[in-house]
C-alpha positions in Angstrom: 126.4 25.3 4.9 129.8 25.3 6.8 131.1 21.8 7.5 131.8 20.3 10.8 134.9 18.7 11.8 135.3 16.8 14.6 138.5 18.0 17.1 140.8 17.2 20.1 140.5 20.0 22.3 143.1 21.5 24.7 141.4 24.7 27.2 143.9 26.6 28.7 143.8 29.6 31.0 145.2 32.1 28.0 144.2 32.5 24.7 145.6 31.4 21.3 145.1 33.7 18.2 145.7 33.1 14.7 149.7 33.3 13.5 150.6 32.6 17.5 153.3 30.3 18.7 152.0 28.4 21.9 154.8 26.3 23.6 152.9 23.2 25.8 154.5 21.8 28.6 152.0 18.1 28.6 152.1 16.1 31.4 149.0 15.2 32.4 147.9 11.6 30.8 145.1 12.5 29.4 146.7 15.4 27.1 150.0 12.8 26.5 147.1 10.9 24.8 145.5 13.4 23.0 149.5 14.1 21.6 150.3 10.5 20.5 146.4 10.5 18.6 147.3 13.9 16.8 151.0 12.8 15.7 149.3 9.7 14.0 146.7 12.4 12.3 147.0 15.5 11.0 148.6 17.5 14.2 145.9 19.4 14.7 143.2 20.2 17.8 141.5 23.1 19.2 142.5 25.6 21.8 139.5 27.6 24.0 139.8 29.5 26.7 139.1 28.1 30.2 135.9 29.9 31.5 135.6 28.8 35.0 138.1 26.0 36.2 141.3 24.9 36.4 143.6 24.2 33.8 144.5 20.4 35.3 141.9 18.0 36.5 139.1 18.4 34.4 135.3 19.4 35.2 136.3 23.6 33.6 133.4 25.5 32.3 135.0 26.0 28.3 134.5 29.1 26.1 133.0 28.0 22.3 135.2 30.4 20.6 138.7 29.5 19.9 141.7 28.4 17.3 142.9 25.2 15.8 146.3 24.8 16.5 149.1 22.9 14.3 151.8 21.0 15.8 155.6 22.5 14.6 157.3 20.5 16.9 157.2 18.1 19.4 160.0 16.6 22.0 159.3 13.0 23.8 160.8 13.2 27.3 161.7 10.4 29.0 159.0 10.3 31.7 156.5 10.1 29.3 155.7 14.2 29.2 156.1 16.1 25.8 157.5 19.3 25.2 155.2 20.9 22.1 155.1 23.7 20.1 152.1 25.0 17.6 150.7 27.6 15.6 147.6 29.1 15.9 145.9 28.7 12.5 142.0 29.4 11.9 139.4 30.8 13.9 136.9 28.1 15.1 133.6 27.9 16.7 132.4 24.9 18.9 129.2 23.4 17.8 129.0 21.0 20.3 131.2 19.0 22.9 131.8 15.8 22.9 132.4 13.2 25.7 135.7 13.7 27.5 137.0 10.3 26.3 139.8 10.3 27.3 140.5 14.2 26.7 138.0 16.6 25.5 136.5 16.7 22.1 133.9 18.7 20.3 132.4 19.4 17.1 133.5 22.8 15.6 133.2 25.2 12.2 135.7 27.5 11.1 134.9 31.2 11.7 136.2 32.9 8.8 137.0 36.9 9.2 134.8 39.6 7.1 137.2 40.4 4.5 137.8 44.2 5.3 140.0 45.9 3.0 141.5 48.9 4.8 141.9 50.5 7.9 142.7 54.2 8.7 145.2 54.7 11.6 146.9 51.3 11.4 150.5 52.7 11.5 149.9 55.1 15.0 148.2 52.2 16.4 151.1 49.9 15.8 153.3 52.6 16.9 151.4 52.5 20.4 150.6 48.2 20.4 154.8 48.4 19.9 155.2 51.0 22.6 153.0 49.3 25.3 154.8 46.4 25.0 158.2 47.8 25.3 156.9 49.3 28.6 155.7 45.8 30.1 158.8 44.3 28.9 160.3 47.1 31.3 158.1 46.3 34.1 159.0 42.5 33.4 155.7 41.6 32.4 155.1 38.8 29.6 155.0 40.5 26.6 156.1 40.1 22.8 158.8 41.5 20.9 158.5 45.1 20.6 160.7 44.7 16.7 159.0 42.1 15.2 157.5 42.6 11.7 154.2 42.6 11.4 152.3 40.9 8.4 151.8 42.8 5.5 147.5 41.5 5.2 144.8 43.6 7.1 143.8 39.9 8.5 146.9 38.5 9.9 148.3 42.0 11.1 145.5 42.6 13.3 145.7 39.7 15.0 149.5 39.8 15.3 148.8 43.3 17.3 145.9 41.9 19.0 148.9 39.1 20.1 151.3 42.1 20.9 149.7 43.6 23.0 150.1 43.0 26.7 146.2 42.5 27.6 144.8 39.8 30.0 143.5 36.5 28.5 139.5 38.5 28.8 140.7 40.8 26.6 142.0 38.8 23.7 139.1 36.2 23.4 137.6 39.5 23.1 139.9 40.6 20.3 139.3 36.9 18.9 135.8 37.4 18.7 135.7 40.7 16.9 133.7 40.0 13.7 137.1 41.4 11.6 140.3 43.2 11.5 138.4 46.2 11.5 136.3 45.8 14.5 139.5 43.9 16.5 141.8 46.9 15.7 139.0 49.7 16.8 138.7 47.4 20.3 142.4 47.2 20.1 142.7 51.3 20.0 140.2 51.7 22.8 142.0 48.9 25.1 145.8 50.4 24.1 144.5 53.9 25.3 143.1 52.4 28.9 146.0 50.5 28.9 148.8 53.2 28.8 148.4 55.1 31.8 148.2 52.1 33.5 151.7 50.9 32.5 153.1 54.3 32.7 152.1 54.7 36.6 153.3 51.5 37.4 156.7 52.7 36.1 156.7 56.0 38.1 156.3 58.3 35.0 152.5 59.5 35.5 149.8 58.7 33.4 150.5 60.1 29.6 146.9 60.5 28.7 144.3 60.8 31.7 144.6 60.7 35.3 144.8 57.3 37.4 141.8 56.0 39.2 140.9 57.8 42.2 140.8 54.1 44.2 145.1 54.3 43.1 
């Protein structure tokens, strides 16, 4: 039987993946609290995405699908704000939310991936994951490093082109939610290819494998 832990939780209107750096900028007081109480544990709490809602304020409808974060680093301003940064670590599931007392809690399992061992056509669809987000970085959209290395494990490398990859927050809790690498790297294929046209008509240089959408 997996065992429960009880977690902090911090929705957000994007979506952390495993091996992801997330700066936070923490100003509200409920989340300075929810800092301070992981600084004097063990730096960890849970990241969903936001379903329906607003990051600030309270009352969002929360996904149950999400990733426990670690705290790297953390800078106290003066006003009472902190400036954060963490690292996406394992997958988690929410078994059941908890009062938001003062910041939202819940009850969660980790999701472990189905150890697949291979995958055919990882390096082409690297190849494209890097390509696409050389183009956003063009059009000036958010997007990672076209350079980095990627990890050398089925596992972690899927994820780190699931994180590449210049998709919309829908997208990746899809990616997220793929049962393995080899499911999240066949959605990845399928989203790269809708995706490329896209990016190349937005830069003037026509679509480089189908035609855009008549309603363009």
């Amino acid at each position: 039987m997996t065992s429960l832990k009880t977690l902090p939780m911090f929705p957000l209107g994007s979506v952390l993946l495993p091996g992801s750096v997330l700066p936070l900028h923490v100003f509200e007081p409920r989340y300075r609290a929810l800092v301070r109480d992981c600084l004097e544990g063990d730096r960890e709490f849970g990241v969903v995405l936001i379903a329906r809602g607003n990051e600030v304020g309270g009352g969002d409808l929360r996904n149950d699908v999400g990733v426990c974060a670690r705290i790297l680093q953390v800078a106290a301003l003066d006003d009472g704000r902190f400036a954060v940064i963490c690292l996406g670590a394992e997958r988690i599931r929410v078994v059941r939310w908890l009062p938001d007392d003062p910041y939202p809690r819940a009850e969660v399992s980790e999701w472990p991936d189905t150890d697949d061992l291979a995958y055919q056509g990882l390096l082409p669809l690297a190849a494209r994951v890097r390509s696409l987000a050389a183009l956003a970085r063009e059009l000036g959209d958010p997007a990672g490093d076209p350079t980095q290395d990627l990890p050398e494990q089925l596992i972690e490398c899927s994820y780190a082109l699931a994180d590449l990859a210049p998709l919309g927050p829908v997208d990746r809790l899809r990616l997220l939610c793929c049962a393995g690498p080899q499911d999240r790297l066949n959605l990845l294929t399928s989203l790269s290819e809708d995706l490329e046209p896209l990016l190349r008509f937005r830069l003037g240089d026509g679509p480089s494998t189908s035609n855009p959408p008549e309603a363009w």
